[in-house]
C-alpha positions in Angstrom: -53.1 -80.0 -20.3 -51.4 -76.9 -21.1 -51.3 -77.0 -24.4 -47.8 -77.9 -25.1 -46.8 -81.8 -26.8 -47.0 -84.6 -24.1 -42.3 -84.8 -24.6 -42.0 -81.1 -23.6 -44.1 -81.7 -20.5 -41.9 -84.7 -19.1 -38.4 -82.5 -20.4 -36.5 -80.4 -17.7 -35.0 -77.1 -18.6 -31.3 -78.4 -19.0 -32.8 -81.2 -21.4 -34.5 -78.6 -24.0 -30.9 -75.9 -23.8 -29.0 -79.3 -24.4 -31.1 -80.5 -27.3 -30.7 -77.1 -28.7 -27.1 -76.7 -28.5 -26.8 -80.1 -30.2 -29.2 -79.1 -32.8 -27.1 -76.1 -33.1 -23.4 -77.8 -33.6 -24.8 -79.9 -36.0 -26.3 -77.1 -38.2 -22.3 -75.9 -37.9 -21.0 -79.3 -38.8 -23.0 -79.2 -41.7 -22.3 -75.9 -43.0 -18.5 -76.6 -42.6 -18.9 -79.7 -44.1 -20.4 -78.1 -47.2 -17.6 -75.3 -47.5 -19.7 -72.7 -46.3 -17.8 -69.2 -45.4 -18.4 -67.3 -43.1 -17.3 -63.8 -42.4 -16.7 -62.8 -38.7 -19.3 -60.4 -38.4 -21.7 -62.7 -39.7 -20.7 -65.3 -37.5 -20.6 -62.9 -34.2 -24.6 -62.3 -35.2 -25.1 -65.7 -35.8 -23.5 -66.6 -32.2 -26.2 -64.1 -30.6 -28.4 -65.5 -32.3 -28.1 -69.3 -31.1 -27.3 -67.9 -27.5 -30.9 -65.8 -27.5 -33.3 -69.0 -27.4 -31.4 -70.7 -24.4 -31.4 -67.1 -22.2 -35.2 -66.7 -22.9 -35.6 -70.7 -21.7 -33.9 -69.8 -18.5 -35.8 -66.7 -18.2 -39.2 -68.2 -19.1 -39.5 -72.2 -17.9 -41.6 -72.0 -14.6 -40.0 -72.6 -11.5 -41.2 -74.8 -8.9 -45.1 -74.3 -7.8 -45.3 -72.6 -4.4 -47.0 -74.4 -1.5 -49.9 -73.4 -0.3 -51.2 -72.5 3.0 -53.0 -75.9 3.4 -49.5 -77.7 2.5 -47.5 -75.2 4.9 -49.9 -76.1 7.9 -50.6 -79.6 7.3 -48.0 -80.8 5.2 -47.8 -82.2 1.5 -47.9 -85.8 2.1 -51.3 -87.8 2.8 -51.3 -91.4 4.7 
């Protein structure tokens, strides 16, 4: 186990940047639903800020495990 809870191991990289852009509109829904206002600047920083955590996802989430030389010689699958 590498540490991380059992639902982020089974979740694809799409799955976790779609989970946080949901968590994100709701956050906004909320705020305009309580009347918050919201100055351009500080909504330009706050943009930045929401699109940082998906960049570093696609940056960071491992890629697809390289075969080995065993696999490349003798294929993956066993009989």
């Amino acid at each position: 186990m590498n540490g991380l809870p059992i639902m982020l191991t089974d979740m694809s990289r799409s799955r976790v940047i779609q989970l946080w852009f949901t968590a994100v509109a709701l956050v906004i829904v909320a705020g305009i639903a309580l009347g918050v206002s919201i100055s351009m600047s500080t909504a330009a920083i706050l943009l930045a800020l929401c699109l940082a955590p998906p960049a570093i996802v696609l940056k960071l989430w491992p890629g697809r495990q390289a075969q080995t030389v065993n696999e490349v010689l003798h294929g993956s699958e066993r009989r």
